[in-house]
N, C-alpha and C positions, 0 to 999 in steps of 0.2 A: 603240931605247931608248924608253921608254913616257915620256910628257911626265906630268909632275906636276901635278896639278888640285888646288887650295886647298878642302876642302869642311868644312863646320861642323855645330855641332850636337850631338845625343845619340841614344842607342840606349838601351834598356831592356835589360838584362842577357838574353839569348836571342832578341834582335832582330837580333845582327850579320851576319846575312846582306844583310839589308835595308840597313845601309851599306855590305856588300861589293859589292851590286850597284848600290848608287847612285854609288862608285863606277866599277864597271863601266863604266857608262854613258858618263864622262867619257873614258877609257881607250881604249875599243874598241867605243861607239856613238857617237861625232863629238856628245856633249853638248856644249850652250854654256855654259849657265847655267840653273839649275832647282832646285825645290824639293820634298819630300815628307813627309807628314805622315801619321801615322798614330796613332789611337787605338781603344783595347781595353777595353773594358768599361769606359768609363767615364774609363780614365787613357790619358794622352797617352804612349805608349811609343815613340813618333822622331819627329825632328823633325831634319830635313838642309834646309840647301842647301849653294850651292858652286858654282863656274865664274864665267862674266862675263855682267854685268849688260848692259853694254854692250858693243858688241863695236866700235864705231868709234872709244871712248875705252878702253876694255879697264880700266871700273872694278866693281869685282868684285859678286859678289850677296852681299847681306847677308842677316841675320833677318829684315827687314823689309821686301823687296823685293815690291813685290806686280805681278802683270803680269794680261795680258788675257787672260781663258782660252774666247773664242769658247763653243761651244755649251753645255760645263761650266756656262756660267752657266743652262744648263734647269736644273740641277738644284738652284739653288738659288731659284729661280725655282718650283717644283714644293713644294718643301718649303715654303714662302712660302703656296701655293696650301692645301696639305695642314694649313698651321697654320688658316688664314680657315676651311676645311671644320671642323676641329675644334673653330672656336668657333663653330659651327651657322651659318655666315652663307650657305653652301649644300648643295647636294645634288649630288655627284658624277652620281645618275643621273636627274635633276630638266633638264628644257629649260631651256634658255640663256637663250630669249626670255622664261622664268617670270622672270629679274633684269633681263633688259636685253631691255627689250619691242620696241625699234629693229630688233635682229637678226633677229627674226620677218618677213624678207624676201627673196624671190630664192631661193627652194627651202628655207632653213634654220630652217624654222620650227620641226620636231621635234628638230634636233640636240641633243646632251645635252650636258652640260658632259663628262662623260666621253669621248663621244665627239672634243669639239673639243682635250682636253686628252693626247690618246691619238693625235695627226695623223690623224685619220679623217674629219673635217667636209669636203674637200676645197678647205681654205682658203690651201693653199700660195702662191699668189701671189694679190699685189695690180695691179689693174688700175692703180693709180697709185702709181707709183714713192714711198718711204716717205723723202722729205729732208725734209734736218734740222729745216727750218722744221716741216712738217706734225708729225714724231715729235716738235716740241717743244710741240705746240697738241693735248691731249691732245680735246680737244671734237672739233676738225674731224678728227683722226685715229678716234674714235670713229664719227665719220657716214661714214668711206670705209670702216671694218671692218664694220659692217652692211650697208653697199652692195654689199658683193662677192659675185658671185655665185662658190658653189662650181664646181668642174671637175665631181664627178658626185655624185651622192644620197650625203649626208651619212651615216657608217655599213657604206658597201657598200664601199669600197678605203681602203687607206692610203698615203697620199705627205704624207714627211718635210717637217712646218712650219719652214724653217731659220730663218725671221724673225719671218713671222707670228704663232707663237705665242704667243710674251712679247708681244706687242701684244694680243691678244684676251683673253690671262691679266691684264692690268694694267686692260683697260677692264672685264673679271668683278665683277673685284674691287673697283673703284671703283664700281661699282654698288651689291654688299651690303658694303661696309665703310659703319658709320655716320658713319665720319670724311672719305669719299669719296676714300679714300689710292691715290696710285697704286702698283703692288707695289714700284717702288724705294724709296720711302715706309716701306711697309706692312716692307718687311723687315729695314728698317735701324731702326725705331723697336721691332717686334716680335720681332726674330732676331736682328742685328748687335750692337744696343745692349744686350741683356739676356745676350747670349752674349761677348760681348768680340772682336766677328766682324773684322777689317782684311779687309773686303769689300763693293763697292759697287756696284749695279745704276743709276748716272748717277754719274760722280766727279765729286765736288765740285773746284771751282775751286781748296780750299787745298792740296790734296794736291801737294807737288813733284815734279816732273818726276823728284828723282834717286832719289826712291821706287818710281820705274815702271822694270822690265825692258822693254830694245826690242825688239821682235820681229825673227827673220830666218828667212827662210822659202825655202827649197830652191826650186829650180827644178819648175814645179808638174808639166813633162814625167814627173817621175821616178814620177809617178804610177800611171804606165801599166807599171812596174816593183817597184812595189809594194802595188797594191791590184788589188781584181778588175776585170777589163777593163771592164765594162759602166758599173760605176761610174765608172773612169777615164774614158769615152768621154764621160758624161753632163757628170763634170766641163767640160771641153774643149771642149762644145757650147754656144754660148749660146743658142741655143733649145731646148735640154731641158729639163725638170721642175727639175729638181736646180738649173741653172742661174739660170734663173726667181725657183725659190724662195728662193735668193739676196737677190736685189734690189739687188744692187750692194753696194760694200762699205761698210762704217762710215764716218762722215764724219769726217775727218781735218782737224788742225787745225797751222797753221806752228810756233805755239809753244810748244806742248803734242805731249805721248808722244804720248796718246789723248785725245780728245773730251771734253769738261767738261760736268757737269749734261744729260747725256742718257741718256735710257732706253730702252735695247736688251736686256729681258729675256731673249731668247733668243739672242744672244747677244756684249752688247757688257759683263758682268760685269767687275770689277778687283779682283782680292785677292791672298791668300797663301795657299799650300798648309794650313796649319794653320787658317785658316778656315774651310776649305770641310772639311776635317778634321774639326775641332769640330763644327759644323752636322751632317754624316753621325753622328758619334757621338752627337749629343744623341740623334738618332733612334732611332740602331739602338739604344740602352739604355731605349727606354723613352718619351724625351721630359718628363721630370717638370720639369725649370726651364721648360720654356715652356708645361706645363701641357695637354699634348698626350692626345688620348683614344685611350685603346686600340682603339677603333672605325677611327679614321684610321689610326694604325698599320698595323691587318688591312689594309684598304686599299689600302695600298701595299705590301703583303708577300705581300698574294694575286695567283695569276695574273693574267694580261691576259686582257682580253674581246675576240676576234678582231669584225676588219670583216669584214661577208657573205664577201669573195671571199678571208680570212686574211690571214695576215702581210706579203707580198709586196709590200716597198713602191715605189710607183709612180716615187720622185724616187731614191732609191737603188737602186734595179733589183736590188735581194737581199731575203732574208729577216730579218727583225730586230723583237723585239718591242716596244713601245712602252706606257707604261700609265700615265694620269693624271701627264704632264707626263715621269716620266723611261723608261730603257729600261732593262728587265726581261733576266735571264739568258734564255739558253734553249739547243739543242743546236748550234746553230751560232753560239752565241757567250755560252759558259758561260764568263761572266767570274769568276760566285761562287757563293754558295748560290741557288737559285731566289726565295727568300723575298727578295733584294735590291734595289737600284733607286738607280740613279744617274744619270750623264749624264756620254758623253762628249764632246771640241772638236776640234776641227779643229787639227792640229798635232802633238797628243799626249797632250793635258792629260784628266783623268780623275780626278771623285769617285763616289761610291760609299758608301752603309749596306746593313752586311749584318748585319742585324738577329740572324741565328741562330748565327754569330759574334760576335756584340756589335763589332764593325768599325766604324769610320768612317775610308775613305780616300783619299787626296788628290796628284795630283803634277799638279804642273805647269812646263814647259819652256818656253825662249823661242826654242829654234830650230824652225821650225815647218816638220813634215815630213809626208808624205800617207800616213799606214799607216790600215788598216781598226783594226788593232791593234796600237800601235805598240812594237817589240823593248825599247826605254828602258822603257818602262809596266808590259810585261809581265813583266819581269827583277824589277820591285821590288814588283809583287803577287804572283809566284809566289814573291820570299822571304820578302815580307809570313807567306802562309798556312804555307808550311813551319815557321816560326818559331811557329808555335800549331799544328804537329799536323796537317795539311792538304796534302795533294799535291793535289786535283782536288774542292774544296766541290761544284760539280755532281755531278761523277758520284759520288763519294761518298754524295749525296742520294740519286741514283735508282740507288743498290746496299743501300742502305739499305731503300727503298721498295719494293723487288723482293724483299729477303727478307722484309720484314714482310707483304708481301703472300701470300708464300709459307705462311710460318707460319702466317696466320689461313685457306689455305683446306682 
């Protein structure tokens, strides 16, 4: 007999596949407790959660339950970056060291911001361990991110930045921001507060505890059972790439869910499905409330610019494309239209604007499980897209592109 899960919320009239599978999820994917959020040109058409918040107190998730969504927070992180690009404060293919002249050191004098922002600079790890004290003294954290020497010529491979980039993205921008903000700053006073975001890149110390989802996270062996072996293997190694780039885990605190007033850009983010929702939808319609230029848009909507040696990247041992802060569709892992660009977490968790759908969407889980692409995710964006007409946004694209091509020769 199938146990009965509490889940809340709304559905837009021709969404309900989208609670049938969320749902699902509770039913017969071992969900805990999660949330997802979705919007469509503009309006908000679902908005679910449901299951337990807690699972040592078994107190349920509310609307307003927001949890840690690990590397998810690239992508709002990205879009942070993409707004400061849009108020001219840089140049995507413009040197690092033209804002922040310190970095012109240790081989990385040419690097481009695109490149650092694309895991290409080869700045995956840091020679010194990034605690708490240093990631909270933004100055001396700046003098160690200049110091480091990349692994090889900035540009020529890419290995996955899992820490380091929200630190490099935060010290960018504290350079050409006139107010010297750091992105957790810059996104909550430029993004969060103008957007109505429950989403925070350092949580502040008022936010209560019974607001936060705990995390519970599978046995990480299962790994090697559900994702591709190589990557498994890397996981499991602590002297791997993958592992490295790590740098250990988030710093943890007795009395608190998660960590207070610190900033782990890439990925120590706290919010709610519907935030990260919002934020993709501003995007993908447009951008006009935050005043966003159609120049940036393109931007992010156009392909990715391969390193010398392509895709292959070094810390993840697969192919995966990467492009100015978030990861880009492509044929081995046609999440949406090609024209998209989101960012997924470690767990489950996954946003996403897809610009040529008018899309912005969001889910996030607190049982945290090791899929490359995880079954829960993929149940509620495959009825996401059917629900607007959509079995396969990719390859739809490139059947599209193959008869147009046809027609004009």
């Amino acid at each position: 007999m199938t146990k009965s899960i509490a889940t809340s919320g709304f559905v837009k009239p021709g969404f309900e596949a989208v609670r049938e599978a969320f749902i699902e999820n509770f039913e017969r994917r071992s969900e805990l407790g999660a949330a997802c959020c979705i919007y469509y040109r503009g309006e908000k058409v679902v908005d679910l959660w449901g299951g337990i918040r807690n699972k040592a107190t078994g107190e349920p998730w509310q609307e307003n339950t927001m949890a840690l969504v690990a590397s998810t927070t690239k992508g709002l992180a990205g879009l942070s970056m993409a707004l400061a690009h849009s108020r001219g404060l840089f140049d995507y293919d413009e040197r690092v060291s033209k804002y922040w002249p310190e970095f012109a050191q240790q081989g990385k004098e040419l690097t481009t911001v695109r490149q650092l922002l694309s895991h290409q600079a080869g700045l995956h790890v840091l020679d010194m361990p990034p605690e708490k004290n240093l990631i909270a003294d933004l100055d001396q954290l700046a003098i160690v991110l200049a110091g480091q020497k990349p692994e090889w010529e900035p540009g020529t491979r890419q290995a996955y930045h899992a820490i380091t980039l929200g630190f490099y993205e935060s010290e960018l921008l504290r350079r050409v921001d006139p107010k010297h903000r750091s992105l957790g700053q810059f996104f909550q006073e430029e993004m969060a507060i103008p957007l109505g975001l429950d989403f925070y890149i350092g949580l502040p110390e008022e936010i209560p505890n019974a607001r936060l989802a705990t995390l519970h996270r599978v046995n990480l062996a299962s790994a090697f059972f559900t994702m591709p072996i190589q990557l498994a293997l890397s996981a499991m190694n602590p002297r791997s790439r993958f592992r490295r780039s790590l740098l250990g885990s988030l710093p943890e605190e007795r009395e608190h869910i998660y960590a207070r007033n610190l900033e782990v850009p890439a990925g120590g983010g706290v919010g709610t499905a519907r935030a990260i929702a919002r934020a993709y939808g501003e995007f993908a319609t447009g951008g006009r409330n935050l005043g966003l230029r159609e120049e940036t848009l393109q931007q992010l909507m156009a392909p990715a610019v391969p390193p010398l040696h392509g895709f292959h990247d070094e810390c993840l041992k697969m192919e995966i494309v990467f492009s100015l802060g978030f990861m880009k569709p492509s044929p081995e892992n046609a999440f949406a239209h090609p024209s998209s660009f989101g960012a997924p977490g470690t767990g489950g968790s996954f946003g996403f604007a897809d610009p040529h759908a008018g899309i912005g969407y969001a889910y996030i889980p607190n049982l945290v499980k090791f899929y490359l692409t995880d079954p829960r995710e993929e149940a509620l964006r495959t009825a996401m897209y059917r629900s607007i007409g959509k079995t396969d946004p990719y390859l739809e694209h490139r059947e599209q592109s193959s008869t147009c091509g046809q027609g004009d020769s």
